[in-house]
C-alpha positions as CSV (number, residue, x, y, z in Angstrom):
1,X,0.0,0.0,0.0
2,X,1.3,3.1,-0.6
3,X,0.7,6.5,1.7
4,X,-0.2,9.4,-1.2
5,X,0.9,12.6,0.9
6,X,-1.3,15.7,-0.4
7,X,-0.4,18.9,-0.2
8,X,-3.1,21.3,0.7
9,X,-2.8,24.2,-1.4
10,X,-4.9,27.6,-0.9
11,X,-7.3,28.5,-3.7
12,X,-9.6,31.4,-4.1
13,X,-12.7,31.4,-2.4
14,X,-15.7,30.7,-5.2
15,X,-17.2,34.4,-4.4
16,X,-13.9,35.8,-5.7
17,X,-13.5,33.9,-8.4
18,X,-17.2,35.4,-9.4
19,X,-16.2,38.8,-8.5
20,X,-13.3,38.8,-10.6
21,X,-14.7,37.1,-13.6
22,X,-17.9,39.3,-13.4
23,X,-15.4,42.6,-13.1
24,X,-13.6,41.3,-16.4
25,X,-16.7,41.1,-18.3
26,X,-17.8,44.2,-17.7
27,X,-14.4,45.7,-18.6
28,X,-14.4,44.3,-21.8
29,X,-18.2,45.0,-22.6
30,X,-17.4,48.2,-21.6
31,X,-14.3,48.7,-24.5
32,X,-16.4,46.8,-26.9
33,X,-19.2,49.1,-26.4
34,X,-16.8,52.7,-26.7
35,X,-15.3,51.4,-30.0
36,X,-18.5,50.1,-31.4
37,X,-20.4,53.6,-30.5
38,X,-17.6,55.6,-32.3
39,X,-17.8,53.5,-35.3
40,X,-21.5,53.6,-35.3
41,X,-21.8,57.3,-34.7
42,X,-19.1,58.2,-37.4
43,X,-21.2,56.5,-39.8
44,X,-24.5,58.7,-39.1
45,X,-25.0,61.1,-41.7
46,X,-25.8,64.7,-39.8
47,X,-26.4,67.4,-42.6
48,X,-26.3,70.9,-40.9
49,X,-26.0,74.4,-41.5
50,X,-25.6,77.8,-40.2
51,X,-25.0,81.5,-40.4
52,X,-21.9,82.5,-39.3
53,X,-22.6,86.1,-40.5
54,X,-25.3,88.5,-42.5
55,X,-24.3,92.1,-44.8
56,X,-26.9,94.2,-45.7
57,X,-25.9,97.2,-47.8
58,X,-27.0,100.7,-46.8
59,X,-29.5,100.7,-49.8
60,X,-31.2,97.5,-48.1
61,X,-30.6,95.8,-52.0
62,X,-27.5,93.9,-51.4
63,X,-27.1,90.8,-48.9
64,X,-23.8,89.3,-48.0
65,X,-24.3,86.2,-46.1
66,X,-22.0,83.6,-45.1
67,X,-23.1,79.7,-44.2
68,X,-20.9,76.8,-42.6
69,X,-21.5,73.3,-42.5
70,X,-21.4,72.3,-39.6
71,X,-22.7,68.8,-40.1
72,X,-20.6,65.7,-41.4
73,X,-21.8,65.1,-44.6
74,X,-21.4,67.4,-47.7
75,X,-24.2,69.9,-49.0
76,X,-24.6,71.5,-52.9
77,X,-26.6,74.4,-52.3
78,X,-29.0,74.8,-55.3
79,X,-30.5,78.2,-54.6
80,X,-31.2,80.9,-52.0
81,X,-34.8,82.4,-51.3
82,X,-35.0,85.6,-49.7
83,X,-38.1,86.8,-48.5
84,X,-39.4,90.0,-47.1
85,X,-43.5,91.1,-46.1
86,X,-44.3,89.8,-49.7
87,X,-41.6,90.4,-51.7
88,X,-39.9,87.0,-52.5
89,X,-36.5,86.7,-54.7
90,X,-34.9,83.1,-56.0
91,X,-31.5,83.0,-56.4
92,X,-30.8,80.0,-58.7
93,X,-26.7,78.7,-58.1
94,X,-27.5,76.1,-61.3
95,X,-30.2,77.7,-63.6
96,X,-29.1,81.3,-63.5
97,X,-26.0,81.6,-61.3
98,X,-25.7,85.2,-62.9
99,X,-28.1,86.9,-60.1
100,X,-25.6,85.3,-57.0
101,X,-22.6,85.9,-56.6
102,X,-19.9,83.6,-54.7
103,X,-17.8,85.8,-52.6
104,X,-15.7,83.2,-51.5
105,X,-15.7,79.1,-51.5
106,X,-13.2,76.4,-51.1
107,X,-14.2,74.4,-53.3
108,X,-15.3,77.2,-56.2
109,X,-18.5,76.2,-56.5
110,X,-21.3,76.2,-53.9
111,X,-20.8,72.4,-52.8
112,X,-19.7,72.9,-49.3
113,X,-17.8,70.0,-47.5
114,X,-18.4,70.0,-43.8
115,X,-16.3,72.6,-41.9
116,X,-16.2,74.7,-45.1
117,X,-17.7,78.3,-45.2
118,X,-19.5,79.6,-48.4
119,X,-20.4,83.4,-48.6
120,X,-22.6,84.7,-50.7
121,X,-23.7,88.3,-52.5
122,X,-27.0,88.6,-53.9
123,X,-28.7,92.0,-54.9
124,X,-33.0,91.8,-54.3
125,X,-35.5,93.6,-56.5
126,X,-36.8,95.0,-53.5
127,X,-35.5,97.4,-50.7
128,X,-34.9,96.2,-47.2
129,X,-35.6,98.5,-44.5
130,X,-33.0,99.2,-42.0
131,X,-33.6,97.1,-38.6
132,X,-35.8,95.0,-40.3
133,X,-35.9,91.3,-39.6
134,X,-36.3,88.9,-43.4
135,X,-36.4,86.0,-44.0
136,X,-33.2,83.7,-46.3
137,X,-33.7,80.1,-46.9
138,X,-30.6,78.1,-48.0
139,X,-31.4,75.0,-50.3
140,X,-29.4,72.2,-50.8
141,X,-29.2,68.5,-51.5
142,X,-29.2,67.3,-48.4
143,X,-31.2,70.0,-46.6
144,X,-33.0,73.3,-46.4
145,X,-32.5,75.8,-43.5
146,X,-34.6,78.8,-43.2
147,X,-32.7,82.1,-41.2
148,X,-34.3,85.0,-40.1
149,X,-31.9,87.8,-40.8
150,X,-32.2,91.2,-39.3
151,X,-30.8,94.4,-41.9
């Protein structure tokens, strides 16, 4: 017969081991769910736009405006509306690009990539009175944003 000698060796208790195993889960759930979220979020198309600043001449004829996009996807505006009491003026960047004016653009044309800024001149048929509050709708292919601008 022979005499087996054990050793008794210390383990970790079982609630431990369960804390433990339950803490690296979470840790990795936790970096799986940060990289997944960035990927996902990058992905979302967010068209935006807005104006960084507003011109209007003395003779309340002449606009200056300048638009950003502020979004993540790229916007070809097609044409500005202005609008004042009933007086209502299309400014056409494709059909007739002769009655707008681009004052400055990166790209040369009114295609805007996000983080550019597009400014624009365009001369209305109709006066604007000074402190006066009209109305400019910027369209695009990806959206339309309406500003109330005051002369």
């Amino acid at each position: 017969m022979k005499l087996v000698v054990r050793r008794k060796r210390r383990a970790i208790s079982p609630f431990l081991a369960t804390i433990i195993l339950v803490v690296i889960t979470l840790m990795i759930g936790g970096i799986l769910y940060t990289q997944f979220r960035n990927i996902v979020v990058a992905q979302v198309k967010n068209p935006s736009m807005d104006l960084t600043s507003s011109n209007v001449a003395p003779n309340g004829e002449t606009i200056v405006l300048s638009l950003k996009n502020d979004g993540n996807v790229p916007i070809t505006l097609s044409k500005m509306l202005v609008s004042y009491n009933a007086g209502l003026n299309t400014f056409s960047f494709v059909s007739n690009p002769a009655n707008i004016t681009l004052v400055s653009s990166p790209s040369g044309t009114s295609l805007m990539n996000p983080g550019d800024i597009l400014t624009v001149q365009m001369t209305t048929t109709f006066p604007i009175p000074e402190f006066s509050t009209f109305t400019v709708t910027a369209v695009g292919d990806q959206l339309s944003k309406a500003f109330n601008v005051q002369a």
